[in-house]
CHARMM internal coordinates of N, CA and C (Angstrom, degrees):
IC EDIT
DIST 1 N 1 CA 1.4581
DIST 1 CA 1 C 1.5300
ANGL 1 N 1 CA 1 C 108.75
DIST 1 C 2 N 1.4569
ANGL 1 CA 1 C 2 N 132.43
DIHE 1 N 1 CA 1 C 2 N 148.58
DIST 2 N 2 CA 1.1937
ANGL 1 C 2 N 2 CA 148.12
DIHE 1 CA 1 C 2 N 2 CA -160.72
DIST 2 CA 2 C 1.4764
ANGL 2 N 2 CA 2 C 103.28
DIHE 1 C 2 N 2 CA 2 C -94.36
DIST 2 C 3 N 1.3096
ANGL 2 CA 2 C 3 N 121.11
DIHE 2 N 2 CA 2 C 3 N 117.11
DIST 3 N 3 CA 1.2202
ANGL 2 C 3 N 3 CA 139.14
DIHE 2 CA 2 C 3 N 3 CA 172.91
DIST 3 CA 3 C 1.4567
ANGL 3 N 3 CA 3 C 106.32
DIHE 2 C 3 N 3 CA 3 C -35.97
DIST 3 C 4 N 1.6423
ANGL 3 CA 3 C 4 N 123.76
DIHE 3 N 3 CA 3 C 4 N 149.49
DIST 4 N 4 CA 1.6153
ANGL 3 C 4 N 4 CA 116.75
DIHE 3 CA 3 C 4 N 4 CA -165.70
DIST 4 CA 4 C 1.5364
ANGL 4 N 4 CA 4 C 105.03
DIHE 3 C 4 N 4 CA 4 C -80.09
DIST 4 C 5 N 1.0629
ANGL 4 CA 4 C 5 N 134.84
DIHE 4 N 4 CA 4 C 5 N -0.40
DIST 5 N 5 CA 1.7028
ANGL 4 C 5 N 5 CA 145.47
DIHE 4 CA 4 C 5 N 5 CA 164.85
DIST 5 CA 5 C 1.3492
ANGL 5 N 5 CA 5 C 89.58
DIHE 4 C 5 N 5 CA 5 C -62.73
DIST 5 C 6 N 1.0135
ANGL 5 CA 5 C 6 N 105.98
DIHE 5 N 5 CA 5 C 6 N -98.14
DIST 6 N 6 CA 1.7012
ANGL 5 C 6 N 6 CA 119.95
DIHE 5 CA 5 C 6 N 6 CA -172.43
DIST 6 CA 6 C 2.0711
ANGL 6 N 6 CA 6 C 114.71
DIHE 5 C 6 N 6 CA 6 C -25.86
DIST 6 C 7 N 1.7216
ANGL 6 CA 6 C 7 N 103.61
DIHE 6 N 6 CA 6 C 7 N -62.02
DIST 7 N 7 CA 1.3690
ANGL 6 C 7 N 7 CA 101.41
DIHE 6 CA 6 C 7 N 7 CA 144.02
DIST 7 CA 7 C 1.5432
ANGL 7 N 7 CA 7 C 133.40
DIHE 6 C 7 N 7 CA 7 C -8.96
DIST 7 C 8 N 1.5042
ANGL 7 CA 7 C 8 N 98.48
DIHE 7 N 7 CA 7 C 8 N -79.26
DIST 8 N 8 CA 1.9005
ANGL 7 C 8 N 8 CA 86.12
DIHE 7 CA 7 C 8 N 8 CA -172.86
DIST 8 CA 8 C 1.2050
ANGL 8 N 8 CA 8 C 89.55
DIHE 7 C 8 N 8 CA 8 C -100.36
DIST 8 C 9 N 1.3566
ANGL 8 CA 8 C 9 N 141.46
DIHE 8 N 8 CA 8 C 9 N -6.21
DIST 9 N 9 CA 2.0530
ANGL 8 C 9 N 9 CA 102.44
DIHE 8 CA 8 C 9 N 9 CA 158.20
DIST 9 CA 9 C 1.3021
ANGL 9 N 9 CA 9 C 112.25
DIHE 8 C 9 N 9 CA 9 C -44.08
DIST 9 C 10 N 1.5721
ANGL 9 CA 9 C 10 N 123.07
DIHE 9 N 9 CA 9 C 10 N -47.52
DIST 10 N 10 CA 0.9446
ANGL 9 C 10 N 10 CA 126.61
DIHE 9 CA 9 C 10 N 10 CA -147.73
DIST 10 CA 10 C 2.4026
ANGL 10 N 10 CA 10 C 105.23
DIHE 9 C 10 N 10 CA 10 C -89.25
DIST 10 C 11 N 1.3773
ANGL 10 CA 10 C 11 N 85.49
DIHE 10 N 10 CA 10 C 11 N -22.05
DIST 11 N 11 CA 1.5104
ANGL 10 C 11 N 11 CA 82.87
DIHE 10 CA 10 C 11 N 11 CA 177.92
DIST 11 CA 11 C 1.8626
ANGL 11 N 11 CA 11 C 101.39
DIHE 10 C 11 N 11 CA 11 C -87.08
DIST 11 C 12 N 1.2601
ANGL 11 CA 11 C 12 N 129.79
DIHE 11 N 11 CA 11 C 12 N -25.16
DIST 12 N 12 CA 1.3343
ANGL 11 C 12 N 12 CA 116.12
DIHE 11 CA 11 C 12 N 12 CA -175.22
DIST 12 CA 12 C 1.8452
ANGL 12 N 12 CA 12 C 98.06
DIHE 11 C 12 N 12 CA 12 C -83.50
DIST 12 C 13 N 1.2004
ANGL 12 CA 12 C 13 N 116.09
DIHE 12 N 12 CA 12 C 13 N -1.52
DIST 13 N 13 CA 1.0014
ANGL 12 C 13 N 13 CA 99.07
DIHE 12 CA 12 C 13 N 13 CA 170.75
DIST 13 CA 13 C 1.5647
ANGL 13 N 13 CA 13 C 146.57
DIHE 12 C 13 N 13 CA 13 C -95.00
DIST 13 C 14 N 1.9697
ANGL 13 CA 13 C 14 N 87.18
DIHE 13 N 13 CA 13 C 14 N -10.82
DIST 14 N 14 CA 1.3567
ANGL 13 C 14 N 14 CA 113.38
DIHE 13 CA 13 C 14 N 14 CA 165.30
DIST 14 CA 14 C 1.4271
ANGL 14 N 14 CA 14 C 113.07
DIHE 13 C 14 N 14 CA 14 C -90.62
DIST 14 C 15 N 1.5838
ANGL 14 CA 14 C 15 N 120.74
DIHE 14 N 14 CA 14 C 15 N -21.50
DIST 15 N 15 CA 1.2230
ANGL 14 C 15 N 15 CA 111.69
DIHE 14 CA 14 C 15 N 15 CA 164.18
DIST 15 CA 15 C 1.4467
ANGL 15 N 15 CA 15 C 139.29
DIHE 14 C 15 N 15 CA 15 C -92.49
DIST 15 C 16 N 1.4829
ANGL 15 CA 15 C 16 N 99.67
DIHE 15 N 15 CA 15 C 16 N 29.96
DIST 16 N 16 CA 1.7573
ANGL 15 C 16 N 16 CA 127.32
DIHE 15 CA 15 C 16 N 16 CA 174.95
DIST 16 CA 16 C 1.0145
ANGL 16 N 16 CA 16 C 92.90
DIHE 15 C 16 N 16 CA 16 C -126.63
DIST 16 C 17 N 1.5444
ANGL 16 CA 16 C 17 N 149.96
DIHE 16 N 16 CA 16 C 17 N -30.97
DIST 17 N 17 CA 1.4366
ANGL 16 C 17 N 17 CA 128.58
DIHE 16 CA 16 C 17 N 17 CA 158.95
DIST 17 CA 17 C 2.0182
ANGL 17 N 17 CA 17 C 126.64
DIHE 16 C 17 N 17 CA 17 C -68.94
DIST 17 C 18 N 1.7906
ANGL 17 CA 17 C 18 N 83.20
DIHE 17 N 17 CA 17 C 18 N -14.75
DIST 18 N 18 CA 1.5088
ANGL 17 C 18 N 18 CA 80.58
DIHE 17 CA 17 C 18 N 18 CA 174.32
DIST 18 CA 18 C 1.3417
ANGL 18 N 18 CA 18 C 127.96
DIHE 17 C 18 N 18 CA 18 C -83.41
DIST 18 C 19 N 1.6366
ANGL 18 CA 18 C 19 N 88.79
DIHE 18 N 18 CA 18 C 19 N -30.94
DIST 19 N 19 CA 1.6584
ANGL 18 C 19 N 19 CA 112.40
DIHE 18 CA 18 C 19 N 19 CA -173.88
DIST 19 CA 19 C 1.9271
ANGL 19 N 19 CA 19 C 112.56
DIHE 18 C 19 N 19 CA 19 C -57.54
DIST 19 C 20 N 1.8731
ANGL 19 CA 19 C 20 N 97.55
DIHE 19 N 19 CA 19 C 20 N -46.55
DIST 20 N 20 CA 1.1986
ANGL 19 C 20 N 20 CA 105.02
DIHE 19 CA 19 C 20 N 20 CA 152.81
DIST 20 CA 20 C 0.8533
ANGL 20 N 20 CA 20 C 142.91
DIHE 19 C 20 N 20 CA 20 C -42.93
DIST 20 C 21 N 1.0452
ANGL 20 CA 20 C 21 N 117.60
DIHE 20 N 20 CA 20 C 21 N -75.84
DIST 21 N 21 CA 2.2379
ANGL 20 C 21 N 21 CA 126.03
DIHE 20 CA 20 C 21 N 21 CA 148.53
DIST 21 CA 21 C 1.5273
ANGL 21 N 21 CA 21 C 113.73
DIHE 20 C 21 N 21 CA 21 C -17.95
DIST 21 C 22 N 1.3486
ANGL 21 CA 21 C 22 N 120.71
DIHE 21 N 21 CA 21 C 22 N -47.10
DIST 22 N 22 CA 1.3744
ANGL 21 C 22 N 22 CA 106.94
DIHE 21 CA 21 C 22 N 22 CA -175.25
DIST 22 CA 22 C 1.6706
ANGL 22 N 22 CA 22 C 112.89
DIHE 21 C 22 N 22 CA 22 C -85.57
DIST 22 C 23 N 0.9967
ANGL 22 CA 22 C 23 N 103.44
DIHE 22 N 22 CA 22 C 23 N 19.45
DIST 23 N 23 CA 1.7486
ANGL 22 C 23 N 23 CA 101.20
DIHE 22 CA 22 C 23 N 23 CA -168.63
DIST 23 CA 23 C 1.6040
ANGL 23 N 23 CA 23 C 137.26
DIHE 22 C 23 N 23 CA 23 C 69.82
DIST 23 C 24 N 1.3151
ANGL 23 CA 23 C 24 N 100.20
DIHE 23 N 23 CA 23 C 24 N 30.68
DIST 24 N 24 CA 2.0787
ANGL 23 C 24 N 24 CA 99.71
DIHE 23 CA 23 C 24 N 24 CA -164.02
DIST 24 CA 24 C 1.3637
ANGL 24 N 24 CA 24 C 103.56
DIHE 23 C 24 N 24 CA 24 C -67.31
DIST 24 C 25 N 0.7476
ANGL 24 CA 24 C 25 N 117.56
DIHE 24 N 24 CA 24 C 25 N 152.55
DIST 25 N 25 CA 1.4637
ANGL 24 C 25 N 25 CA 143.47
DIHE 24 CA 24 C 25 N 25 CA 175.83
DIST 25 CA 25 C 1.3599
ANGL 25 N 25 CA 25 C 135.27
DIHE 24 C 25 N 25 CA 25 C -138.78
DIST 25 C 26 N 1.6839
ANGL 25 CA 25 C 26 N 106.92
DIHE 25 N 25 CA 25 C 26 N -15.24
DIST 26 N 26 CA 1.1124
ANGL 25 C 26 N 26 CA 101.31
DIHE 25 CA 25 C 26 N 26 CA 173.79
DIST 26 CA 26 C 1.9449
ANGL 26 N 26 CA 26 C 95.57
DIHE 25 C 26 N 26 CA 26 C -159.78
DIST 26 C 27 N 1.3640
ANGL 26 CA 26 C 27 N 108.63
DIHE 26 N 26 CA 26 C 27 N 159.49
DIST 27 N 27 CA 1.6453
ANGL 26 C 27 N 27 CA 109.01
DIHE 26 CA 26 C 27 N 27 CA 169.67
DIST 27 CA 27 C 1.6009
ANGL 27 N 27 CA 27 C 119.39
DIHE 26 C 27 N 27 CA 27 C -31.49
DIST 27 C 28 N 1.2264
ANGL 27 CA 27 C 28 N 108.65
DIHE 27 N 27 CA 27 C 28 N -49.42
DIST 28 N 28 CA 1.5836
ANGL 27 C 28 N 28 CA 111.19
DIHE 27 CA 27 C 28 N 28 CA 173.39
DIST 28 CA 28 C 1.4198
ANGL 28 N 28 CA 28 C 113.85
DIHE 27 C 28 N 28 CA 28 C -45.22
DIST 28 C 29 N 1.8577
ANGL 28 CA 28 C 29 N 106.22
DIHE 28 N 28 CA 28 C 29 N -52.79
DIST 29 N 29 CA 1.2724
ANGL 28 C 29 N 29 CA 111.93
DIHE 28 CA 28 C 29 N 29 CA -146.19
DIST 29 CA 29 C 2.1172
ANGL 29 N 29 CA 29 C 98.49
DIHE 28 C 29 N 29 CA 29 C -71.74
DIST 29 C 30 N 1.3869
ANGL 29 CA 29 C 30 N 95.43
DIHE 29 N 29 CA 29 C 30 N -34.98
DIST 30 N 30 CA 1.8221
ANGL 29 C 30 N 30 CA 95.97
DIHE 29 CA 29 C 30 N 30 CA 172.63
DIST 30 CA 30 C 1.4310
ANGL 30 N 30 CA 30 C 115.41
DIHE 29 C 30 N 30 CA 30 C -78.63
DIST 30 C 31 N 1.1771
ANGL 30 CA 30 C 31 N 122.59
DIHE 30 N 30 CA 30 C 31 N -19.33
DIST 31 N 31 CA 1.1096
ANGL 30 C 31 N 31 CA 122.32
DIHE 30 CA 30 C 31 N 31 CA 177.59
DIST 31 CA 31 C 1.8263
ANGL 31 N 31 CA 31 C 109.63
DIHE 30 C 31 N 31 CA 31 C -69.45
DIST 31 C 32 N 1.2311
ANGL 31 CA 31 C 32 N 124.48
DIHE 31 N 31 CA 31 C 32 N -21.41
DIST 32 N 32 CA 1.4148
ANGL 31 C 32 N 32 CA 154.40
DIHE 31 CA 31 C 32 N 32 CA 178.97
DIST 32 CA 32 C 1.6561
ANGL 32 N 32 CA 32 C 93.92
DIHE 31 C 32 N 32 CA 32 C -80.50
DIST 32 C 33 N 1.1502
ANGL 32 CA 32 C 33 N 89.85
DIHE 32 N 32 CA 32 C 33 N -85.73
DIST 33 N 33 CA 1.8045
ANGL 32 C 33 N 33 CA 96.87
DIHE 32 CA 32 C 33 N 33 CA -178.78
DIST 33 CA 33 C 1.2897
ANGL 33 N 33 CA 33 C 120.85
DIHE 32 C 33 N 33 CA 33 C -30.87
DIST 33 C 34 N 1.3917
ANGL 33 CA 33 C 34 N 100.83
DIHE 33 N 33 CA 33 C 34 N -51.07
DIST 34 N 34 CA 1.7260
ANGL 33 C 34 N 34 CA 104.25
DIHE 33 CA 33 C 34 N 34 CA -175.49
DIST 34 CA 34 C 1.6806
ANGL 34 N 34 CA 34 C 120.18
DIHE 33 C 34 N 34 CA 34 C -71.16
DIST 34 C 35 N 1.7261
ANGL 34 CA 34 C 35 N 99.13
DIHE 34 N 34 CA 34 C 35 N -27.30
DIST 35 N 35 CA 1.7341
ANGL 34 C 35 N 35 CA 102.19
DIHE 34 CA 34 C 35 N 35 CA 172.80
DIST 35 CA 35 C 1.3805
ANGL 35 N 35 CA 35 C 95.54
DIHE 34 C 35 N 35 CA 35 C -65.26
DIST 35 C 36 N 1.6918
ANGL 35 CA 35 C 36 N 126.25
DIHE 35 N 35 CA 35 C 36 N -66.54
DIST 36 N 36 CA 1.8026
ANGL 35 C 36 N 36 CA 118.99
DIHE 35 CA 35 C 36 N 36 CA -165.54
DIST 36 CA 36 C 1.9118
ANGL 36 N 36 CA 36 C 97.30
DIHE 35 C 36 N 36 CA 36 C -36.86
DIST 36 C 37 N 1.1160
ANGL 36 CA 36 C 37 N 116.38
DIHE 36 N 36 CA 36 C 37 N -61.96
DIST 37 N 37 CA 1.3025
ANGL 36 C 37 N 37 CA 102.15
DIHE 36 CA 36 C 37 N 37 CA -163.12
DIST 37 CA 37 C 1.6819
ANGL 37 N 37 CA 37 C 120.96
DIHE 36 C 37 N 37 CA 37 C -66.94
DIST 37 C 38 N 1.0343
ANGL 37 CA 37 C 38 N 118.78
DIHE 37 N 37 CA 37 C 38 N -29.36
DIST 38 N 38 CA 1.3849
ANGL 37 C 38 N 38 CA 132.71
DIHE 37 CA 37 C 38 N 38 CA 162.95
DIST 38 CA 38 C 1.6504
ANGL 38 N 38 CA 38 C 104.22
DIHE 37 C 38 N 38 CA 38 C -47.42
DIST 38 C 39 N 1.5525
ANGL 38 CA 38 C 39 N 119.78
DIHE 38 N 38 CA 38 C 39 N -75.23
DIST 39 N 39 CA 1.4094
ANGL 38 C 39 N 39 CA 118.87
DIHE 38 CA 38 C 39 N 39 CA 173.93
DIST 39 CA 39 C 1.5281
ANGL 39 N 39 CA 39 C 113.85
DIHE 38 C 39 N 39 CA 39 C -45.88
DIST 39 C 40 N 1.5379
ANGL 39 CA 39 C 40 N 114.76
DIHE 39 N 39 CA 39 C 40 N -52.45
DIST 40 N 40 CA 1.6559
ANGL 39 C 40 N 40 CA 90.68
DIHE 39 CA 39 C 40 N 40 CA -174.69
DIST 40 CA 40 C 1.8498
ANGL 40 N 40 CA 40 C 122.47
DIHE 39 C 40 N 40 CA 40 C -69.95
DIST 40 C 41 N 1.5338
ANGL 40 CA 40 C 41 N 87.78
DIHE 40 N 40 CA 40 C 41 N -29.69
DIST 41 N 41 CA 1.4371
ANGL 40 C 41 N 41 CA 88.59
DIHE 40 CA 40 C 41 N 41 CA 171.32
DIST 41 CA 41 C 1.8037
ANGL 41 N 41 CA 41 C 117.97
DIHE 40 C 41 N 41 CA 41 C -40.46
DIST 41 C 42 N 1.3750
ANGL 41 CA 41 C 42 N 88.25
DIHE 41 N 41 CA 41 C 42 N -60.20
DIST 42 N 42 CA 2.1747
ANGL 41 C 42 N 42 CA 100.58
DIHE 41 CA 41 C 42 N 42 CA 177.79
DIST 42 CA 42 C 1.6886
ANGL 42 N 42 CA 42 C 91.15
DIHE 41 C 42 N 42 CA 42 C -32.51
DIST 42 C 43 N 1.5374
ANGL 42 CA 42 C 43 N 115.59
DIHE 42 N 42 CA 42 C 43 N -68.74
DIST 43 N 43 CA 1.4935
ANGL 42 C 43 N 43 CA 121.89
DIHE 42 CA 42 C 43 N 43 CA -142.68
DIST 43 CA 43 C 1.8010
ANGL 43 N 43 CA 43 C 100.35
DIHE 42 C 43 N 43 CA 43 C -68.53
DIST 43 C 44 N 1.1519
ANGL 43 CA 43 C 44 N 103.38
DIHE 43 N 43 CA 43 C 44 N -21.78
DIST 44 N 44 CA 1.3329
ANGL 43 C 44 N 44 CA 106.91
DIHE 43 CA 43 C 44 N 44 CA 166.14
DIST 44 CA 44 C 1.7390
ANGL 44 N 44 CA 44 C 128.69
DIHE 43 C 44 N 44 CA 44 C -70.33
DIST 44 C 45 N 1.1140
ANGL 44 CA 44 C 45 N 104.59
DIHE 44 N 44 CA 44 C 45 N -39.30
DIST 45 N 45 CA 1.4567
ANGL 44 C 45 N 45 CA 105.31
DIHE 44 CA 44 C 45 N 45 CA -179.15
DIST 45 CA 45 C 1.3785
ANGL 45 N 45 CA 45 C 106.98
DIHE 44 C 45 N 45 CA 45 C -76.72
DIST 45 C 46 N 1.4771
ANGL 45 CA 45 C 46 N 119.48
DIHE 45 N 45 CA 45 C 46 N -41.70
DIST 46 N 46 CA 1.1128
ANGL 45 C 46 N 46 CA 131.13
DIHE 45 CA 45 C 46 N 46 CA 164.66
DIST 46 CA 46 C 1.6168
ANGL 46 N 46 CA 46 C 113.90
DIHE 45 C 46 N 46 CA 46 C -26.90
DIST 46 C 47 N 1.1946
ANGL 46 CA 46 C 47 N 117.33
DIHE 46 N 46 CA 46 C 47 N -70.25
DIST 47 N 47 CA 1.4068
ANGL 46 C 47 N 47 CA 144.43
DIHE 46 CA 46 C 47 N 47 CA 162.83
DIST 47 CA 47 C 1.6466
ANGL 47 N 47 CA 47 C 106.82
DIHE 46 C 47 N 47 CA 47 C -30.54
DIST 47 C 48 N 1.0389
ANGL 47 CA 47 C 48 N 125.64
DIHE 47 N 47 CA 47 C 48 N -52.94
DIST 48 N 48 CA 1.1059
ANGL 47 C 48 N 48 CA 153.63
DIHE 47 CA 47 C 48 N 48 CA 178.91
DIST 48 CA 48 C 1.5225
ANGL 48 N 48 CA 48 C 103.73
DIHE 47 C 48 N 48 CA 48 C -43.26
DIST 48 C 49 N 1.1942
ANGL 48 CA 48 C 49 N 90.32
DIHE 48 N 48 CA 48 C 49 N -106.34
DIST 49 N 49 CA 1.8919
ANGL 48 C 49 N 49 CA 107.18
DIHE 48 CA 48 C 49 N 49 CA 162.13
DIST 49 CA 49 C 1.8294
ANGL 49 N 49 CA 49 C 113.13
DIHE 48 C 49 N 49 CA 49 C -29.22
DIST 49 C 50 N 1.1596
ANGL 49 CA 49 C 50 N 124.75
DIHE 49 N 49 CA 49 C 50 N -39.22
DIST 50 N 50 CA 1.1767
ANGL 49 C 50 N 50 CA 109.86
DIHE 49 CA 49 C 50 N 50 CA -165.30
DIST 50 CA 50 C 1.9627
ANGL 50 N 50 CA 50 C 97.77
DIHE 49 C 50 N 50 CA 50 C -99.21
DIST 50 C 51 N 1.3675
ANGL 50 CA 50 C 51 N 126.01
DIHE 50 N 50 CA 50 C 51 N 0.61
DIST 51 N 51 CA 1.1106
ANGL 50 C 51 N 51 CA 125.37
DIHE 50 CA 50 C 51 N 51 CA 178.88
DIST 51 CA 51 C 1.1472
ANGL 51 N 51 CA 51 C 120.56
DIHE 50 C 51 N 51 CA 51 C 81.49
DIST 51 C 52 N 1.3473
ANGL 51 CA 51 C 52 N 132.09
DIHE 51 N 51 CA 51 C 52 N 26.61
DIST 52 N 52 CA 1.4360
ANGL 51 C 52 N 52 CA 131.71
DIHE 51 CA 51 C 52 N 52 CA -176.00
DIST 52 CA 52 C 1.3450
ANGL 52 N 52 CA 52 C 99.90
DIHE 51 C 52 N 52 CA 52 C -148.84
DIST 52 C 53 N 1.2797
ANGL 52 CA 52 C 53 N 120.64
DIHE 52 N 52 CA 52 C 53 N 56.14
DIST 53 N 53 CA 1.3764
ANGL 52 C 53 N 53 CA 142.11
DIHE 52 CA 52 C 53 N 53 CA 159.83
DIST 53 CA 53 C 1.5256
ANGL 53 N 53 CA 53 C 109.53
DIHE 52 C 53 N 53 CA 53 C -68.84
DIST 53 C 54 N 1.3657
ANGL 53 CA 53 C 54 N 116.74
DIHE 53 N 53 CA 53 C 54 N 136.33
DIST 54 N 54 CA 2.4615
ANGL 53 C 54 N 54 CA 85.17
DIHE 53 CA 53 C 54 N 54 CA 164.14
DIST 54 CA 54 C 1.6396
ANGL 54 N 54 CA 54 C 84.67
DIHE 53 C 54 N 54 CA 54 C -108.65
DIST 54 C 55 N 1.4697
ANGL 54 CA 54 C 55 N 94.10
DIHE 54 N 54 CA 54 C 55 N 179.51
DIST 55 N 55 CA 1.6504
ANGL 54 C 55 N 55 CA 112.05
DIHE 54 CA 54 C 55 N 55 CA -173.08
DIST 55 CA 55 C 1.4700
ANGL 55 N 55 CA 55 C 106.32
DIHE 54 C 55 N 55 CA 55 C -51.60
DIST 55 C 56 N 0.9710
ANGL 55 CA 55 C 56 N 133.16
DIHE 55 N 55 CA 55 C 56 N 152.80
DIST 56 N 56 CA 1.5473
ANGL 55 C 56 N 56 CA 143.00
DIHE 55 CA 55 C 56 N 56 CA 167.40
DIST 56 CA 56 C 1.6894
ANGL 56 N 56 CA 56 C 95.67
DIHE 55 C 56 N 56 CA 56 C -64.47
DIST 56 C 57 N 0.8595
ANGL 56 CA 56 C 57 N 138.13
DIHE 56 N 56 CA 56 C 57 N 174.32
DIST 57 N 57 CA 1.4169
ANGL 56 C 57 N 57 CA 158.23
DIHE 56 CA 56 C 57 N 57 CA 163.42
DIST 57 CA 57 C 2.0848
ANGL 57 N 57 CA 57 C 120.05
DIHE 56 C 57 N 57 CA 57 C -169.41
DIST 57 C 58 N 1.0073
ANGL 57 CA 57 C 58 N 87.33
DIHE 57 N 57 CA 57 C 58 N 126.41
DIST 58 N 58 CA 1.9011
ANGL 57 C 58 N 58 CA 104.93
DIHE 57 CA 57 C 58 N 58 CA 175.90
DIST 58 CA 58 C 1.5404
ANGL 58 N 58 CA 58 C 119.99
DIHE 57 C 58 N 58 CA 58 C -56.42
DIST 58 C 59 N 0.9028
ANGL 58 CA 58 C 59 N 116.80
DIHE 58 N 58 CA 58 C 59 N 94.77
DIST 59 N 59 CA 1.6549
ANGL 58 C 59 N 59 CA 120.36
DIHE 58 CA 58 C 59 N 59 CA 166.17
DIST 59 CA 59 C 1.3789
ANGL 59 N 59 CA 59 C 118.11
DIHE 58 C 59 N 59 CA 59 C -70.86
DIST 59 C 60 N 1.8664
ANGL 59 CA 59 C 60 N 110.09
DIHE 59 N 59 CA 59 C 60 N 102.39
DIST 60 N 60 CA 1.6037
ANGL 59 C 60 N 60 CA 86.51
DIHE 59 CA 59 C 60 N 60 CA 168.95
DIST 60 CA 60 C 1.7327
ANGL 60 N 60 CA 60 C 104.33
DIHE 59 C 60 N 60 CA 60 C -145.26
END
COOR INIT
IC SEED 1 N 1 CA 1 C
IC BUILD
């Protein structure tokens, strides 16, 4: 497992490609962005734990 340095390099770096992806433009608009991903994240772990996760798959 990746030392917690390495960790959030690596998570602020997906969450500046996401932030990108969703179009922000302004404080509101990430402040928006960051709740959707916050909530699905929850519904995900959720998913997780209860075993009815489906495979992750890459959007590109």
């Amino acid at each position: 497992m990746l030392i917690k340095e390495e960790q959030d390099k690596i998570a602020l770096h997906f969450i500046a490609g996401f932030l990108n992806s969703y179009g922000c433009n302004s404080l509101d608009d990430v402040d928006g962005a960051l709740q959707h991903l916050i909530d699905t994240a929850k519904v995900t772990q959720s998913q997780y734990r209860n075993g009815t996760a489906e495979k992750a798959t890459s959007i590109n």
